[in-house]
C-alpha positions as CSV (number, residue, x, y, z in Angstrom):
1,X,-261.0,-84.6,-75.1
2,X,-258.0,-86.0,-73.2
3,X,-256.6,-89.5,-74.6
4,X,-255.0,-92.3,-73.0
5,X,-252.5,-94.8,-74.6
6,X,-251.3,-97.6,-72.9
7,X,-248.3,-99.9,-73.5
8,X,-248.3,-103.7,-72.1
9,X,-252.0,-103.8,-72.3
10,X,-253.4,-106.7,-70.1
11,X,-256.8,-106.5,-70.2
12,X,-257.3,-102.5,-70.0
13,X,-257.8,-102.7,-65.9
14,X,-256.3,-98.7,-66.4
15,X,-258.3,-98.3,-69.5
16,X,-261.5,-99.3,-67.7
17,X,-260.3,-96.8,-64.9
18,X,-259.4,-93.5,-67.8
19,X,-262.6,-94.3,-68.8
20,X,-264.1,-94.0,-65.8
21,X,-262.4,-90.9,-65.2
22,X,-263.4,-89.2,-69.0
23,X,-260.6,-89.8,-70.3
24,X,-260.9,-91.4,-74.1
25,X,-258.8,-94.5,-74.5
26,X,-256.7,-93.9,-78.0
27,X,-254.5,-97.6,-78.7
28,X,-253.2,-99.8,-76.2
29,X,-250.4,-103.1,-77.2
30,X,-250.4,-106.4,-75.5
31,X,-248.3,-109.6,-76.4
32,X,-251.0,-112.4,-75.1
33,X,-253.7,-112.5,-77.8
34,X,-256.5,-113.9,-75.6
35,X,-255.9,-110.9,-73.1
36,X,-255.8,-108.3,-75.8
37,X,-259.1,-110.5,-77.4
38,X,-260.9,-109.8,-73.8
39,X,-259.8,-105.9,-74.2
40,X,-261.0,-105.7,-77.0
41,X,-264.1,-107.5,-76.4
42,X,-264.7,-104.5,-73.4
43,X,-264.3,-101.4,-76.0
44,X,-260.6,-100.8,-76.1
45,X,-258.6,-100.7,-79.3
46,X,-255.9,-103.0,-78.4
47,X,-253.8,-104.3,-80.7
48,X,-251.8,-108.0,-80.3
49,X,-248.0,-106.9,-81.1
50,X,-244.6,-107.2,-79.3
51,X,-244.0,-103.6,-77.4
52,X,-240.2,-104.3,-78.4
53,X,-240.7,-104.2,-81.9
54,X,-243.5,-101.1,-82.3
55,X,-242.1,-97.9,-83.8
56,X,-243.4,-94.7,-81.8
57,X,-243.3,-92.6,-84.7
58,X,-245.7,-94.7,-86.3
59,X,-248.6,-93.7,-83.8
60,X,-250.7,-91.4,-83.1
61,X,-249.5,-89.6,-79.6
62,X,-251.9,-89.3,-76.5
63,X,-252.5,-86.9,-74.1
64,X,-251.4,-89.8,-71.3
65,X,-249.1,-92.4,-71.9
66,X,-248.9,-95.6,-69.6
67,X,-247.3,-98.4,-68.9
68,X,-247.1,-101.8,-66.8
69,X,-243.8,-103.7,-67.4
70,X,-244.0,-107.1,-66.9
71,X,-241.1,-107.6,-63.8
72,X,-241.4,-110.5,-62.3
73,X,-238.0,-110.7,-60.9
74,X,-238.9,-107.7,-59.0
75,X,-241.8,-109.7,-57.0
76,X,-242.1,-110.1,-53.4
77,X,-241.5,-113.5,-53.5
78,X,-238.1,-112.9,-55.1
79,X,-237.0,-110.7,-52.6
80,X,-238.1,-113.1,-49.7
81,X,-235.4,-115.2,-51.4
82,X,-232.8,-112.4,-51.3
83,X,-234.2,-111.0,-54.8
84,X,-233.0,-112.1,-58.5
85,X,-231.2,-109.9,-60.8
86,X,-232.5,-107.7,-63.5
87,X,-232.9,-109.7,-66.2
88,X,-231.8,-108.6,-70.0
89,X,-235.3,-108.6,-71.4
90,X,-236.4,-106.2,-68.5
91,X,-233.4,-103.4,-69.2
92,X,-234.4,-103.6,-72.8
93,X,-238.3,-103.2,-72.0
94,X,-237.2,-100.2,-69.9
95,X,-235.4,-98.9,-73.1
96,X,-238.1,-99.1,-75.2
97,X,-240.3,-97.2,-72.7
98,X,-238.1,-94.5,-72.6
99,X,-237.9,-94.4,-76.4
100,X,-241.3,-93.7,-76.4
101,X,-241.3,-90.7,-73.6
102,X,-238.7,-89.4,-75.8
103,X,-240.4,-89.6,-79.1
104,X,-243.9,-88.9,-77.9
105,X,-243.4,-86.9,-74.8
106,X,-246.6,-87.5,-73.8
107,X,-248.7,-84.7,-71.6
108,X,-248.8,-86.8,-68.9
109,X,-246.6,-90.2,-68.0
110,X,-247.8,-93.1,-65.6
111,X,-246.3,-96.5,-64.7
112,X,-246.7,-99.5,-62.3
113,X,-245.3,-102.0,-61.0
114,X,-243.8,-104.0,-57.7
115,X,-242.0,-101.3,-55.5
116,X,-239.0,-103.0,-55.7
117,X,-238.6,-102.2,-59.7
118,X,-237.4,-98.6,-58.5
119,X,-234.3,-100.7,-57.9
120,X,-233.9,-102.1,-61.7
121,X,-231.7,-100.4,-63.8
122,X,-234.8,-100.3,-66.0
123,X,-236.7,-97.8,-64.0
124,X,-233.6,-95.3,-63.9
125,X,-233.7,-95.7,-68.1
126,X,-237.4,-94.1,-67.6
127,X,-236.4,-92.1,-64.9
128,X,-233.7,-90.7,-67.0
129,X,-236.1,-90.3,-69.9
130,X,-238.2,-88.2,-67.6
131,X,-235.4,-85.9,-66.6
132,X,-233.7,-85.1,-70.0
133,X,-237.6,-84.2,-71.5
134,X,-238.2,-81.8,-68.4
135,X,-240.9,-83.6,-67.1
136,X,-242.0,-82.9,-63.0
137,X,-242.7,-86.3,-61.7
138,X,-242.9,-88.6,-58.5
139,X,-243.3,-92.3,-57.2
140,X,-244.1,-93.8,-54.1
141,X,-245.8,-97.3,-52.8
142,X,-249.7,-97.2,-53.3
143,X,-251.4,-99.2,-51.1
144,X,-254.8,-99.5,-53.2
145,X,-256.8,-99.4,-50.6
146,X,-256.5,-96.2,-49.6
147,X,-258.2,-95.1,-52.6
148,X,-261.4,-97.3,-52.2
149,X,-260.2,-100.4,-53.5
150,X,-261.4,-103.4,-51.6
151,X,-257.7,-105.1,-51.4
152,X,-254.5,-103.9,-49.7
153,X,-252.5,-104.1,-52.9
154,X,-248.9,-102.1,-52.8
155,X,-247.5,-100.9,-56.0
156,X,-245.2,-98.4,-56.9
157,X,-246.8,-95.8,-58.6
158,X,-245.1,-93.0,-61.3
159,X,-246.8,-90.2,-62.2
160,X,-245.4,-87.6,-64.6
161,X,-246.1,-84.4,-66.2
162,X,-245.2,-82.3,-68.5
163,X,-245.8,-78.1,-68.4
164,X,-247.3,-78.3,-65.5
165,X,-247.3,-79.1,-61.5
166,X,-247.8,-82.2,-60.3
167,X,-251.2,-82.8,-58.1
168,X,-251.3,-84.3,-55.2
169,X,-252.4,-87.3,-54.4
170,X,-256.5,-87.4,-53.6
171,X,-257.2,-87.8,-50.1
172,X,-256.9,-91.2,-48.5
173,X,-260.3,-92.5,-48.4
174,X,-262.3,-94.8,-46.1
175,X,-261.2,-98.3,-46.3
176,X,-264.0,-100.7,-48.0
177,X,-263.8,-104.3,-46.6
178,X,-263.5,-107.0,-48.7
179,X,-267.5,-108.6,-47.3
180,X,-268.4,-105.4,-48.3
181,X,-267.5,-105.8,-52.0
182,X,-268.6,-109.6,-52.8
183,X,-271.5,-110.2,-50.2
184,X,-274.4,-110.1,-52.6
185,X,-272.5,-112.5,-54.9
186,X,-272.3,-115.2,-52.0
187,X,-275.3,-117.2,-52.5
188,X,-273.5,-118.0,-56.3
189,X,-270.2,-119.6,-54.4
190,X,-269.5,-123.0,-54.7
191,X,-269.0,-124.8,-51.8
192,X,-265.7,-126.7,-50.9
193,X,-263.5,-128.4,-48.4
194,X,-260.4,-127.0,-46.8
195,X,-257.1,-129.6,-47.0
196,X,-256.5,-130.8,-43.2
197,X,-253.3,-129.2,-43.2
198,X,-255.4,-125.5,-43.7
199,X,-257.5,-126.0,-41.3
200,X,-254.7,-127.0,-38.3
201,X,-253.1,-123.4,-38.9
202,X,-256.0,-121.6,-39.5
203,X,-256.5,-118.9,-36.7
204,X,-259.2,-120.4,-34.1
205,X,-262.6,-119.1,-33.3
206,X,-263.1,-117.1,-36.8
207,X,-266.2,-117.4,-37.8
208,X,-265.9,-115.6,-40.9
209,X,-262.4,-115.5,-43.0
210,X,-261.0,-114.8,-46.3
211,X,-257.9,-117.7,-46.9
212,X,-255.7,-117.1,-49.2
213,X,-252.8,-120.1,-49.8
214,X,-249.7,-118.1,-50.6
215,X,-246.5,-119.8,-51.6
216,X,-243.9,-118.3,-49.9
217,X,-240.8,-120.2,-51.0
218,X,-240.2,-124.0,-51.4
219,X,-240.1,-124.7,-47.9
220,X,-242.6,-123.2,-46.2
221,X,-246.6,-122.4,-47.0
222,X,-248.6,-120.1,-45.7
223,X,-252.1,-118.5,-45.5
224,X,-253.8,-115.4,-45.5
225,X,-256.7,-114.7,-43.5
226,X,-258.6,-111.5,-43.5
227,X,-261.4,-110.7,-41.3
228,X,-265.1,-109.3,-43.0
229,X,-264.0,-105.7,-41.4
230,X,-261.1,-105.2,-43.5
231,X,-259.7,-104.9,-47.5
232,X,-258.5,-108.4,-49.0
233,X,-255.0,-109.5,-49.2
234,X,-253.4,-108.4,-52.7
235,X,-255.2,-110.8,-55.4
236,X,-252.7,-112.3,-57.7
237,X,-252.2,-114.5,-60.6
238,X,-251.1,-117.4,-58.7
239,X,-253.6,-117.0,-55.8
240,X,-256.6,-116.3,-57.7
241,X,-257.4,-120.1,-57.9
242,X,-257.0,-120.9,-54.2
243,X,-258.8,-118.2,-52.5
244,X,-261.7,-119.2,-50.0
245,X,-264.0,-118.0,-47.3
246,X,-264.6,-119.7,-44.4
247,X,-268.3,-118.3,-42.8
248,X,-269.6,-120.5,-40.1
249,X,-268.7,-123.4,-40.2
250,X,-268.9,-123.8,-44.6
251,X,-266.5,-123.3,-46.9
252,X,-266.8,-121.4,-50.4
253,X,-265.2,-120.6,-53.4
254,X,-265.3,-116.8,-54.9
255,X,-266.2,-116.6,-58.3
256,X,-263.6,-115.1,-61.0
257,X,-266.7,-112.0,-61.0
258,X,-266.2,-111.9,-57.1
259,X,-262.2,-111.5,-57.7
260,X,-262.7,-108.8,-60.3
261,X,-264.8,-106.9,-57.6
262,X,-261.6,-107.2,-55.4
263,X,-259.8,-105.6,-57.8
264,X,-262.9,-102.8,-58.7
265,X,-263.7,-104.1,-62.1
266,X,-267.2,-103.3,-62.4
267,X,-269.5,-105.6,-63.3
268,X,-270.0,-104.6,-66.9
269,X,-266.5,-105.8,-67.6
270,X,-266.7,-108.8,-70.1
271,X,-264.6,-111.7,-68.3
272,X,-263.5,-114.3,-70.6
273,X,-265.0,-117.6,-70.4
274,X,-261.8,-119.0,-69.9
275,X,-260.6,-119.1,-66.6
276,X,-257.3,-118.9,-66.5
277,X,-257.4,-116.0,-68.9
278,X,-259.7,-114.1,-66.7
279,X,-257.0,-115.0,-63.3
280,X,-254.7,-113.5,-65.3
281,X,-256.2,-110.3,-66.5
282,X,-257.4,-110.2,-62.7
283,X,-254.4,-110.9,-60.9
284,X,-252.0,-109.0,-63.4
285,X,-254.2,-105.2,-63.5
286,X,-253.8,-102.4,-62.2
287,X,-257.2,-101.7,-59.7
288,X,-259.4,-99.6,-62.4
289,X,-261.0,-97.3,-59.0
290,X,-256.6,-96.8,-58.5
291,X,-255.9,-95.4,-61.8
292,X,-259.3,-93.7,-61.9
293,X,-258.6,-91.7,-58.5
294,X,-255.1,-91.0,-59.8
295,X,-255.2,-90.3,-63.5
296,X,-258.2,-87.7,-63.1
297,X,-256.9,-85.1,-61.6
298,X,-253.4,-85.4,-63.9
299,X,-256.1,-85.4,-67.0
300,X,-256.4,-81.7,-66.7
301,X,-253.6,-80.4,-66.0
């Protein structure tokens, strides 16, 4: 049996994917109450605490250690404004991580976050961590879809182990589309009007599109439009409200289920009846099929 623990929580997107993969999920921490509350509500023993003030010593170590600093200074819309720096809180999150990599030294090691978080002086604490405990590790940007996942997300993934070689990556798989995904759940969209200003910069003679409205700075708005043929744009937190697909002529609304697809949360996953919780768990995880795909063949080594 091969455990997982995970540190900043969400909702368990990589604890649905361990599981998925046979790993069994050991403890998992996450600050937000209602998140940890829908995690917990899916099977994982997640526990509402502060990462910053857990003592490693005091739990019991996995197999597979993981975890998803929150970094939102790190953000693509940061750097389209010439980026922000490091914040305190974020250095001392990295810290902490690295406190528990030394403590636990953990089989195996996984993070994720924005690429550009391999520029924080957080990331070189873990990295550091990784070196003085001998692990073997690497990191590069994951486009998501490349590994089945219905949505070109790009994150910078870490994977570490200890004892052994590191794996390769699996093969880059055929990209699903995002009609693909979501097309049986169609029928259940509401229907909805697009502002006039959408519609004047919206591509002509597309029948069918995905829209997302992306803020890209104070000054200027934008959208995303994705043909049926190909993955969705990355689904986020602040986009997961204003997402619509234009199919002749109508408009519609994807559910919260629909956006979970996006991200390959199966369908058995509880979403919160609260909608705001369940953008967040959605828009914040890691893609479960992702961590699935990568975590695997790690588990055994």
């Amino acid at each position: 049996m091969t455990t997982i623990a995970t540190l900043l929580s969400g909702g368990e997107c990589v604890g649905v994917g361990a599981r998925e993969a046979g790993l069994t999920h050991l403890w998992g921490f996450e600050i937000e109450n209602d998140i940890a509350q829908v995690a917990r509500d899916n099977g994982f023993n997640v526990i509402t605490a502060d990462v910053m003030e857990l003592d490693p010593t005091a739990l019991e170590v996995p197999d597979v250690l993981h975890a998803s600093p929150v970094c939102k200074r790190a953000s693509l819309i940061n750097n389209d404004k010439g980026g922000k720096k490091e914040a305190l809180e974020d250095t001392a999150m990295g810290g902490k991580i690295a406190q528990f990599i030394d403590v636990m030294v953990p089989r195996v090691f996984t993070l994720e976050n924005v690429y550009f978080y391999r520029n924080f002086e957080a990331f070189q604490i873990i990295i550091s961590a990784l070196n003085r405990n001998g692990y073997m590790y690497h990191f590069e940007n994951v486009n998501s879809a490349d590994f089945g996942v219905p949505q070109t997300r790009e994150r910078l993934i870490l994977r570490a182990v200890k004892n052994s070689l590191l794996s390769s990556f699996p093969p880059i798989q055929r990209w699903v589309s995002w009609m693909e995904a979501i097309e049986d759940l169609m029928p259940s969209f509401e229907l909805w009007k697009l502002a006039d200003w959408q519609k004047k910069i919206l591509p002509p003679s597309k029948p069918v599109l995905l829209i997302g409205n992306n803020q890209g700075g104070d000054e200027r708005i934008r959208l995303s439009c994705v043909t049926p043929d190909k993955p969705s744009f990355t689904i986020t937190v602040s986009n997961a409200a204003k997402n619509r697909i234009l199919i002749n002529g109508k408009v519609l609304r994807p559910t919260i289920r629909a956006l979970a697809r996006l991200q390959s949360l199966p369908d058995s996953y509880r979403l919160p009846d609260n909608k705001e919780t369940a953008r967040k768990i959605v828009g914040n995880g890691v893609p479960a099929l992702l961590y699935q795909k990568i975590i695997k063949p790690l588990a055994g080594s």
